[in-house]
C-alpha positions as CSV (number, residue, x, y, z in Angstrom):
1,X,6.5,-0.7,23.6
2,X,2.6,-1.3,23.5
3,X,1.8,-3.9,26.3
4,X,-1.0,-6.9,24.8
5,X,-3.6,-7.9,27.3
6,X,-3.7,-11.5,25.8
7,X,-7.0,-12.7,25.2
8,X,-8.7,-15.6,22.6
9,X,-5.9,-16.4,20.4
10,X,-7.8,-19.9,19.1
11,X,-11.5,-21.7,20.1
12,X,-12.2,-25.2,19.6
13,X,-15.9,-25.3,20.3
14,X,-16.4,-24.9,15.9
15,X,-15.3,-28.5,15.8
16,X,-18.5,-30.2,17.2
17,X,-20.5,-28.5,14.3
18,X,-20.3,-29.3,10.5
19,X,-22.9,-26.9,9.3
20,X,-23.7,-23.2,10.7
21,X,-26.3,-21.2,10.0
22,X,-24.0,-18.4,9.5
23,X,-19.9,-17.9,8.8
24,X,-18.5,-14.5,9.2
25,X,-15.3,-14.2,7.4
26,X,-12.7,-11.5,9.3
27,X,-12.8,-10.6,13.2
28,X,-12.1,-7.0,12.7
29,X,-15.2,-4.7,14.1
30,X,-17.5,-5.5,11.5
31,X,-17.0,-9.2,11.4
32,X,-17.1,-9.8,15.5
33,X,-20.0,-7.2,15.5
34,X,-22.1,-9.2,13.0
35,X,-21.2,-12.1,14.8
36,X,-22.3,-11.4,18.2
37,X,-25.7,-9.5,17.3
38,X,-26.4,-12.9,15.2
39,X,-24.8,-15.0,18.4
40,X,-27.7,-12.6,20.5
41,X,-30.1,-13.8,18.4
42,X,-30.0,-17.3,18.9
43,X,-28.0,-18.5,15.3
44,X,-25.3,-20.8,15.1
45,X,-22.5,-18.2,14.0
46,X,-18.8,-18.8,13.5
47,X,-16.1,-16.4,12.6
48,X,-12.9,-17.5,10.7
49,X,-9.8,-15.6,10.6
50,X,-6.5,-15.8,8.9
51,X,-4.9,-14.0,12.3
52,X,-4.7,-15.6,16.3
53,X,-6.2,-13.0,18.2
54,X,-4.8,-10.5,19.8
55,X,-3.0,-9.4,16.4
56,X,-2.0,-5.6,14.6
57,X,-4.1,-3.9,12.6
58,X,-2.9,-0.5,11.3
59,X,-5.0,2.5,12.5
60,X,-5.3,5.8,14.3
61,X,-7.3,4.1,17.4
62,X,-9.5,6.8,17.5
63,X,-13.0,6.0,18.8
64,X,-15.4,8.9,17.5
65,X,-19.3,8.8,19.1
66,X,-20.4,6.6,16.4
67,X,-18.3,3.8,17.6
68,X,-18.9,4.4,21.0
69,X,-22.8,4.2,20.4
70,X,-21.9,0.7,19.0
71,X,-20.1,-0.2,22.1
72,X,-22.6,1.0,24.2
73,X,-25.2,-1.3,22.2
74,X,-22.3,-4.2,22.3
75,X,-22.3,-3.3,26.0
76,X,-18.3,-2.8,26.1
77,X,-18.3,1.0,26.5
78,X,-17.3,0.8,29.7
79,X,-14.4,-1.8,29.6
80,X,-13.1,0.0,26.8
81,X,-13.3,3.5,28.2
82,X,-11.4,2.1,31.4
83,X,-8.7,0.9,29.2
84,X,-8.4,3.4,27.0
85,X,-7.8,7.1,27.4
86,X,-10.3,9.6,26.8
87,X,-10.7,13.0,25.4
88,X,-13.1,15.8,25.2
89,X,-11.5,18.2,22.2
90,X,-10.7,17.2,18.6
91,X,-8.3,19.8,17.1
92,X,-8.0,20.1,13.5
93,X,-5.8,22.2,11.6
94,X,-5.7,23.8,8.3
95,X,-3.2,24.1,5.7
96,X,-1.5,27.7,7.1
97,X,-2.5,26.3,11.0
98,X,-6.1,28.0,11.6
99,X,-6.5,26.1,14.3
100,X,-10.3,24.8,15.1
101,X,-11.3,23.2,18.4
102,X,-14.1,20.8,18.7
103,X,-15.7,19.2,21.6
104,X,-16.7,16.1,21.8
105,X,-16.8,12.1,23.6
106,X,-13.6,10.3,22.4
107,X,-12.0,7.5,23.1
108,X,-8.4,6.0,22.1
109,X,-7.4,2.0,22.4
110,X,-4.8,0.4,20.6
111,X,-6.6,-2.1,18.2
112,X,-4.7,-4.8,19.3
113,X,-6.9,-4.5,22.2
114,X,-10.1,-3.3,20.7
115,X,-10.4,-6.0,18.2
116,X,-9.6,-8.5,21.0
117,X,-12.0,-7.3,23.3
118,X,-15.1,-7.7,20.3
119,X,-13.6,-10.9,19.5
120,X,-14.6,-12.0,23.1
121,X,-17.4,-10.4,23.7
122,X,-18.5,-12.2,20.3
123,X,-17.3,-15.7,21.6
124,X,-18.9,-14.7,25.4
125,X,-22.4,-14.4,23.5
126,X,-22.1,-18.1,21.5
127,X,-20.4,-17.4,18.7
128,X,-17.6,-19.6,18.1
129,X,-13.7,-18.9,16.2
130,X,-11.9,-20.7,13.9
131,X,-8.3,-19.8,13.2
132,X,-7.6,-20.4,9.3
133,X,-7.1,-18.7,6.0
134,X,-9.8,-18.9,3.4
135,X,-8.8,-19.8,0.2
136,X,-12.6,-19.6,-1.5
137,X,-16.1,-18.7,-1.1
138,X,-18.5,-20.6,-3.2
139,X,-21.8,-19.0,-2.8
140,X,-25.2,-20.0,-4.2
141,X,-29.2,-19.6,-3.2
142,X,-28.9,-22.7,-1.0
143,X,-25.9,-21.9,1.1
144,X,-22.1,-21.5,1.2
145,X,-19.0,-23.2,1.3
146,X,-15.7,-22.3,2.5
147,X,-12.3,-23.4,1.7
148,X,-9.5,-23.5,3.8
149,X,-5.7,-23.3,2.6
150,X,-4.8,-26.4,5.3
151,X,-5.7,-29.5,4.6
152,X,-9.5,-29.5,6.5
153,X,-12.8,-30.4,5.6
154,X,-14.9,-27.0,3.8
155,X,-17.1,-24.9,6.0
156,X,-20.5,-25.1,5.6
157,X,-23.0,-22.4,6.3
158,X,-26.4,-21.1,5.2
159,X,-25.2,-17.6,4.3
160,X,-22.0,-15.6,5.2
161,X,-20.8,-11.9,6.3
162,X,-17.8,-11.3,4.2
163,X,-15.9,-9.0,6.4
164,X,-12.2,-8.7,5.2
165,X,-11.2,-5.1,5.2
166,X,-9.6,-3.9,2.0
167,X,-8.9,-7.5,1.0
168,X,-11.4,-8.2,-2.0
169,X,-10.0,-11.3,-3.2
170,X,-13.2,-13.3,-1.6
171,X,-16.0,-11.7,-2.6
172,X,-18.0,-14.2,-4.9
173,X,-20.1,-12.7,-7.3
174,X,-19.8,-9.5,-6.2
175,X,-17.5,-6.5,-8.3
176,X,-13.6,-7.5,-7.9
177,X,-11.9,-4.8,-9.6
178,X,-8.8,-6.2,-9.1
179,X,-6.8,-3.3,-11.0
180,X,-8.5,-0.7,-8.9
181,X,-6.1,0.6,-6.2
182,X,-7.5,1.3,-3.1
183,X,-9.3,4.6,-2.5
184,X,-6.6,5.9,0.3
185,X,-3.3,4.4,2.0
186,X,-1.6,5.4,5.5
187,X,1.0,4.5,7.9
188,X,1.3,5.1,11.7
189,X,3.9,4.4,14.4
190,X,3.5,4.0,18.3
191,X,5.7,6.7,20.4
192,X,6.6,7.3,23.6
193,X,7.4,11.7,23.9
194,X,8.1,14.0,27.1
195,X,5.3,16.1,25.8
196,X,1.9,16.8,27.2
197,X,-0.9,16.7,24.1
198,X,-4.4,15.5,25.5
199,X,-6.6,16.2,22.6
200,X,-6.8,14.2,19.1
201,X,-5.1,16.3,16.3
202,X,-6.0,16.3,12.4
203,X,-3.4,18.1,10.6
204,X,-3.8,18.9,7.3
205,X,-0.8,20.9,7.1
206,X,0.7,22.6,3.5
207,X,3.8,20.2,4.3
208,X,1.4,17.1,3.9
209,X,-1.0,18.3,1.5
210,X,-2.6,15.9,-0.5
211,X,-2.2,14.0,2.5
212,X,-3.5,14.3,6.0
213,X,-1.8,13.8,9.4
214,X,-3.0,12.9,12.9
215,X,-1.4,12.7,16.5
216,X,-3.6,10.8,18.9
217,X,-2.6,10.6,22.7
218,X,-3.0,7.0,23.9
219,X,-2.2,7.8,27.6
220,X,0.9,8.0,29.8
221,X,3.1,9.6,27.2
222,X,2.1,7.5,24.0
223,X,0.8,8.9,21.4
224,X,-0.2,7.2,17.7
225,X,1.2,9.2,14.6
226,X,0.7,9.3,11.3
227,X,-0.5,10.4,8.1
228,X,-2.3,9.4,4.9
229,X,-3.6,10.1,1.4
230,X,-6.7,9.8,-0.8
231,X,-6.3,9.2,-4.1
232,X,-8.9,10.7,-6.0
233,X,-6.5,12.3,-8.6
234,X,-3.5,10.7,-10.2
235,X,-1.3,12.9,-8.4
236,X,-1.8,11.7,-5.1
237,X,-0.8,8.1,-6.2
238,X,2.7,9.6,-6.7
239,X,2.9,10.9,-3.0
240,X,5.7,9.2,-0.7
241,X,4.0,8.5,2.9
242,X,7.4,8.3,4.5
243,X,8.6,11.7,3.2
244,X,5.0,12.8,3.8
245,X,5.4,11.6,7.6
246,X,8.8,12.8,7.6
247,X,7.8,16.9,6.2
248,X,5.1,16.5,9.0
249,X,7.3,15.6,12.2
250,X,9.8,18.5,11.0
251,X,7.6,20.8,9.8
252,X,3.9,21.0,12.0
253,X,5.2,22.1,15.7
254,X,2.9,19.6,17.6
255,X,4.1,17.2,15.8
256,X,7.7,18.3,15.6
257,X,7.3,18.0,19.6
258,X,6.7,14.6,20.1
259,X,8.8,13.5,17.4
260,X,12.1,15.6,18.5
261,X,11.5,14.4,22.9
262,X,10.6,10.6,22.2
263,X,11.6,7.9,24.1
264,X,11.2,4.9,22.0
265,X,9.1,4.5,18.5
266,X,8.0,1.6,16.4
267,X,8.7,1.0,13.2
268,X,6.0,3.1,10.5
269,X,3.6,0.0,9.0
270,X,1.3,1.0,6.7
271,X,-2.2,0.0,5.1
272,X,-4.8,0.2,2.3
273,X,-8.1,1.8,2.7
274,X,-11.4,1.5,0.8
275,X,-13.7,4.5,1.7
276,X,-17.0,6.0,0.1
277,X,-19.7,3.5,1.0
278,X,-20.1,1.5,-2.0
279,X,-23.0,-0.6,-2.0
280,X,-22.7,-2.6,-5.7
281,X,-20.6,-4.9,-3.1
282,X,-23.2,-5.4,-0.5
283,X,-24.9,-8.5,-1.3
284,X,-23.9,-11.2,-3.9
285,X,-27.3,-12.3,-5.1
286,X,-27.6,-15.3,-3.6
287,X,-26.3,-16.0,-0.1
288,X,-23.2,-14.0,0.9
289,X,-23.4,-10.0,2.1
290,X,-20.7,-7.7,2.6
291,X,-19.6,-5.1,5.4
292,X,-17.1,-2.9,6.8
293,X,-14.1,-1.9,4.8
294,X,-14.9,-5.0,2.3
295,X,-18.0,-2.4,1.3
296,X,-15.4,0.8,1.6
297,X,-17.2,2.2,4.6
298,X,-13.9,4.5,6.0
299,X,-15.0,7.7,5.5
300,X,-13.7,9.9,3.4
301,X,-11.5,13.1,4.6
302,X,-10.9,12.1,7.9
303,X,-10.2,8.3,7.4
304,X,-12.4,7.3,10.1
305,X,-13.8,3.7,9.5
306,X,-14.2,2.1,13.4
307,X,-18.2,3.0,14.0
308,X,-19.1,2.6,10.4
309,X,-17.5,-0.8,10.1
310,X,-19.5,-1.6,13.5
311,X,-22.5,0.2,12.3
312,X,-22.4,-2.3,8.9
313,X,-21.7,-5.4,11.1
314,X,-24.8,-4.6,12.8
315,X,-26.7,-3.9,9.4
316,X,-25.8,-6.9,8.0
317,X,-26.3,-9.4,11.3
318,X,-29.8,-8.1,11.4
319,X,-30.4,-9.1,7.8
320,X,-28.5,-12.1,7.9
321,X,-30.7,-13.1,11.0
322,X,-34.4,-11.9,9.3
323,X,-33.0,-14.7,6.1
324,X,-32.5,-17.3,8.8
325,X,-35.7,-16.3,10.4
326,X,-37.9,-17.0,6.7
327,X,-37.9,-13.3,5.1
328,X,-37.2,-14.2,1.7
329,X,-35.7,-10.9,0.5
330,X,-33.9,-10.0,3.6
331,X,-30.4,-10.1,1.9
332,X,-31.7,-8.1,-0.8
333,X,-32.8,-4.9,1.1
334,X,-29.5,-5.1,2.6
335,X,-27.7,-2.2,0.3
336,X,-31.1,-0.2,0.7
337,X,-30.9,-0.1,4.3
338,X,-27.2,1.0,4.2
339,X,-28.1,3.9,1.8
340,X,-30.9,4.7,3.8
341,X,-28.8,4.7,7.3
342,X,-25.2,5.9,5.5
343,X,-25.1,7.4,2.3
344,X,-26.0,10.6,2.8
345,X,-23.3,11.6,5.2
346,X,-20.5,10.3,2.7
347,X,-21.2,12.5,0.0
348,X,-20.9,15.5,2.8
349,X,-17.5,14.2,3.4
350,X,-16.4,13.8,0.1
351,X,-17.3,17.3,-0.8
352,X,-14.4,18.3,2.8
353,X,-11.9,16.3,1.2
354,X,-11.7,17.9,-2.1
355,X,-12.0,21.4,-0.5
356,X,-9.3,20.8,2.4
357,X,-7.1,19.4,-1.0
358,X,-6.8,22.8,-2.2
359,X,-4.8,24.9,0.9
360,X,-6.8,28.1,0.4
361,X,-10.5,26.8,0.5
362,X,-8.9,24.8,3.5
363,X,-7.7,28.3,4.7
364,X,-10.7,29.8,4.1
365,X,-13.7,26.7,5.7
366,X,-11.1,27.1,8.9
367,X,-11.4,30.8,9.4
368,X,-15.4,30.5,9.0
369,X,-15.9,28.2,11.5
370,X,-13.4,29.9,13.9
371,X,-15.6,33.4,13.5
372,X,-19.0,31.7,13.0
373,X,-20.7,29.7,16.4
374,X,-23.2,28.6,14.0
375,X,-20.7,26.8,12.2
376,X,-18.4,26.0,14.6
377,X,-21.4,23.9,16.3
378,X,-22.1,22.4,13.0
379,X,-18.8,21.1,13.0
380,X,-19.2,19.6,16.4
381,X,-22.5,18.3,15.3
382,X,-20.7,16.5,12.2
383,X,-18.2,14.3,14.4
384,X,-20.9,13.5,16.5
385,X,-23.6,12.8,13.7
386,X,-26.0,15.3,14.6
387,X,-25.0,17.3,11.6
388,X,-24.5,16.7,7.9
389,X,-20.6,17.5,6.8
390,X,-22.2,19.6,3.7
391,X,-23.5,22.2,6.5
392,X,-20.0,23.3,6.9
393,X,-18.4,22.7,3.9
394,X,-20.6,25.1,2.3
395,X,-21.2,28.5,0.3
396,X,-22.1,30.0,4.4
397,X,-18.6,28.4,5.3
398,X,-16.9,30.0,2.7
399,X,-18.3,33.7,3.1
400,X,-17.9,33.7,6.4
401,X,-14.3,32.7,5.9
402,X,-13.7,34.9,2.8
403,X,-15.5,38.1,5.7
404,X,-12.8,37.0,7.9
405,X,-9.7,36.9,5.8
406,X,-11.0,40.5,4.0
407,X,-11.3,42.5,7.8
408,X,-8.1,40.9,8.8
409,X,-6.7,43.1,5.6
């Protein structure tokens, strides 16, 4: 159903080098990210991937304004805008279907095409690709090698961005946790519907609850669906996503109406997330740093991860590079620099996903926004980062809501 605008599926040019000054492992956002600002600034940068580009990757496609700030630096804004569809309204919905509008600059592109297009810009600015699976990452204060699972001479590199999504099975000397499950997992499907929905849709419906749903139009009649769950309590690990999905395209009308008039659908495919910022697994302590999902930076309640990944990659390129240009402790102001830029706005959105959890704070947030302009600007202000999340999910959001639900009566 989804059309692929093939693009760099394999690059030979890492084969007249031995040594780099820098490997990024993974060509998602934050690994083709890194690599180009570090490409920019003059280093000798590869990127190795287990995938040939253009490939899948599970995901709502949404751009938000903190991912298009990063294409704007990357200078892709506009090629991605023109292929993708855009959107001025985010719509989310409560558990009972207090509907909120918010405005906004968004953007939706298939990551099949997204990744592709950072993959390229990456390689257009000097950066070079290698496609190959990494086996192991031995890391120490004088560089790093990498092995491959074919039979090929290691990779050799002064330091390295470990960039691998929820895949933590390479991070040398940094905290494995390999009987941790992941902090949230989701499943989407492509569709083609006879319905006419233009603006991006957060559901979190009482049929989904612990979970949360979304319906993003893609253009022409397509439209990406699904849904997810966190799980921050024992009982959301026992939640079924296909029932989940199911309860939400028979139960929540928008999503009943593309559901019931499709065309054509793919298959549901599903994915792991890591989300909450956690910077223990920034930086190794000797030559190898961390970013994007491999540092959990998908936020929490909305599952948004696209700009922050992007925003990391940057982070860690720029340290990477200040290393490689003679500042000793670059790598290790790393995780400071990400609390600095990040933290503060993922403890705001934990807070809304324990509230929206519980139907009737959900309920009640909704309805205080809907009466309240101050809030409901606040809300706008927290999708485009001008706003902290904890100015809506507060004691103010709550009274007004509560002064809502008690006139109504």
């Amino acid at each position: 159903m989804m059309a692929r605008e093939r693009g760099v599926a394999s690059d030979a040019s890492w084969a007249a080098r031995s040594s780099w000054d820098a490997v990024v492992i993974g060509a998602g956002p934050a690994g083709s990210t890194a690599a180009r600002v570090l490409a920019e600034r003059g280093h000798a940068v590869l990127i190795v991937d287990k995938a040939a580009f253009p490939r899948e990757k599970v995901c709502g496609d949404g751009l938000i304004p903190d991912a298009l700030q990063c294409l704007r630096r990357a200078g892709l804004y506009e090629a991605v805008a023109s292929r993708g569809h855009r959107t001025g309204t985010l719509s989310v919905f409560s558990p009972s279907g207090v509907r909120v509008d918010l405005p906004g600059d968004f953007v939706t592109l298939p990551r099949v095409e997204l990744d592709d297009l950072l993959l390229q810009e990456a390689l257009r600015r000097g950066a070079a690709f290698r496609n190959a699976r990494v086996t192991e990452v031995v890391s120490r204060d004088e560089g790093v090698i990498l092995r491959l699972g074919e039979a090929a001479e290691p990779i050799r590199a002064r330091y390295a961005v470990l960039a691998t999504g929820a895949d933590l099975s390479l991070t040398p000397g940094l905290i494995r946790d390999h009987g941790r499950r992941t902090d949230a997992v989701a499943l989407r499907c492509y569709i083609e519907a006879a319905v006419d929905i233009d603006e991006l849709v957060i559901s979190f419906d009482r049929s989904i609850l612990p979970g949360y749903a979304w319906i993003f139009p893609l253009g022409n009649g397509r439209y990406n669906v699904g849904c997810g769950v966190f799980r921050r309590h024992e009982r959301h690990g026992r939640v079924n996503l296909r029932r989940t999905f199911a309860a939400f395209t028979e139960q929540f009308a928008l999503a009943r109406a593309v559901w019931s008039s499709r065309r054509a659908a793919t298959r549901l495919i599903g994915a792991m997330l890591r989300c909450g910022l956690e910077l223990r697994r920034a930086w190794d302590g000797a030559s190898v740093v961390a970013a994007g999902e491999a540092i959990a930076t998908t936020y929490p309640f909305t599952g948004e991860g696209i700009g922050k990944a992007m925003e990391s990659g940057e982070a860690a390129a720029e340290h990477v590079s200040a290393a490689l240009d003679g500042a000793r402790d670059a790598l290790a102001t790393y995780a400071e620099t990400l609390r600095r830029r990040f933290l503060p706005r993922y403890a705001g959105y934990h807070i809304a996903e324990n509230w929206m959890s519980s139907p009737w704070v959900g309920d009640v947030v909704a309805r205080g926004v809907r009466r309240s302009s101050r809030l409901r600007s606040a809300a706008a202000g927290v999708i485009s980062e001008t706003a902290d999340p904890r100015a809506v999910f507060s004691v103010r959001a709550l009274a007004a809501g509560l002064l809502k639900r008690h006139r109504a009566r």
